[in-house]
C-alpha positions, 0 to 999 in steps of 0.5 A: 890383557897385559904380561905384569912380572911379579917377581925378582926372577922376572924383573921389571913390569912387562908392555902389554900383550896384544888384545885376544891373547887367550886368558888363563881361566876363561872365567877369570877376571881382568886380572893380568897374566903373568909370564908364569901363566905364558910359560903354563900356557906356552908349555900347554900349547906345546903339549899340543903340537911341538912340532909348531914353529915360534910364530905359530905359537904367538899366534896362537897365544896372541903374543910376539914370536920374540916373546915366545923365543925368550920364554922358550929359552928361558924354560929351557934353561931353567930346565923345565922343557927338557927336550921335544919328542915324538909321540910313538905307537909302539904297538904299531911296531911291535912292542904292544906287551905293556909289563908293570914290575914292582921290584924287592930290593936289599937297602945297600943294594938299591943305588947299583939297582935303579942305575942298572935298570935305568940303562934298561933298553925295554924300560920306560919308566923306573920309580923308586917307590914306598911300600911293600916293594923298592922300586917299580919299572914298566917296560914294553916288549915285543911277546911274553918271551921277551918279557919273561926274558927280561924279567929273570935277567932283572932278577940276576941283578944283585940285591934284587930280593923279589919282583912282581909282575903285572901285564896291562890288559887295557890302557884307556890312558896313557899319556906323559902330559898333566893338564896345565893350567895358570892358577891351578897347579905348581909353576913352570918352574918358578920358586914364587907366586909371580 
């Protein structure tokens, strides 16, 4: 298998990868992997176990550690791998109440709102969302206590019309991470086909 670059961002065409190097597509032809498909699968690996040093990742994708250093850095700079995180039980420490809130908001009030609870302690995710309500926050609590606490303290903000709050009962999923696959979907940030 070989790395080709097809595009500018990429620049001039790539020496070959080392035989094994795992394909895109188990299925797919013998066509060649670009470093948009290293970078998918790189980012894939990472998803996997951050925690795995340069050479263990070549390793696994049958690349030099050098190559898996440039596109780290690469994807980095470009901003598609934004940090490395642990994955917490939040549960196990306390903070098992799951809320789902969908906020009404006054359209000029909107901005001061979504910055407000993006500073949120207990918040993990604020969208700004369509439909009958503005945005939507999920935030993890220690109780029902803390919960309504936080809930009337959101609606003390100004411009906040309304909200609607739902309590997870179960989470068969939950996760941060999509499935990525070469060939399949988007690109690890690239703007062309390459």
């Amino acid at each position: 298998m070989r790395v080709e670059r097809r595009n500018e961002q990429y620049g001039e065409p790539a020496a070959q990868l080392p035989r094994g190097a795992p394909r895109p597509d188990p299925n797919a032809d013998d066509r060649p992997v670009t470093y948009k498909d290293l970078d998918l699968l790189l980012l894939r690996e990472l998803q996997r176990d951050a925690r795995r040093s340069n050479r263990q990742l070549a390793e696994a994708l049958g690349v030099a550690a050098s190559t898996v250093g440039a596109r780290l850095k690469d994807l980095e700079d470009r901003g598609v791998l934004r940090g490395y995180r642990a994955v917490i039980d939040y549960g196990k420490l306390g903070l098992g109440l799951v809320a789902v809130t969908r906020i009404k908001a006054r359209g000029e009030a909107l901005p001061a709102i979504v910055r407000s609870l993006a500073e949120h302690p207990s918040l993990t995710h604020v969208y700004e969302i369509t439909g009958d309500f503005d945005v939507m926050v999920i935030g993890r609590f220690a109780n029902e206590t803390e919960m309504n606490r936080e809930i009337k303290r959101m609606l003390s903000l100004p411009g906040i019309e309304g909200t609607n709050t739902s309590v997870v009962l179960d989470a068969p999923k939950e996760s941060l991470d999509v499935r990525l696959a070469p060939g399949e979907r988007g690109s690890a940030g690239g703007d062309g086909d390459g």
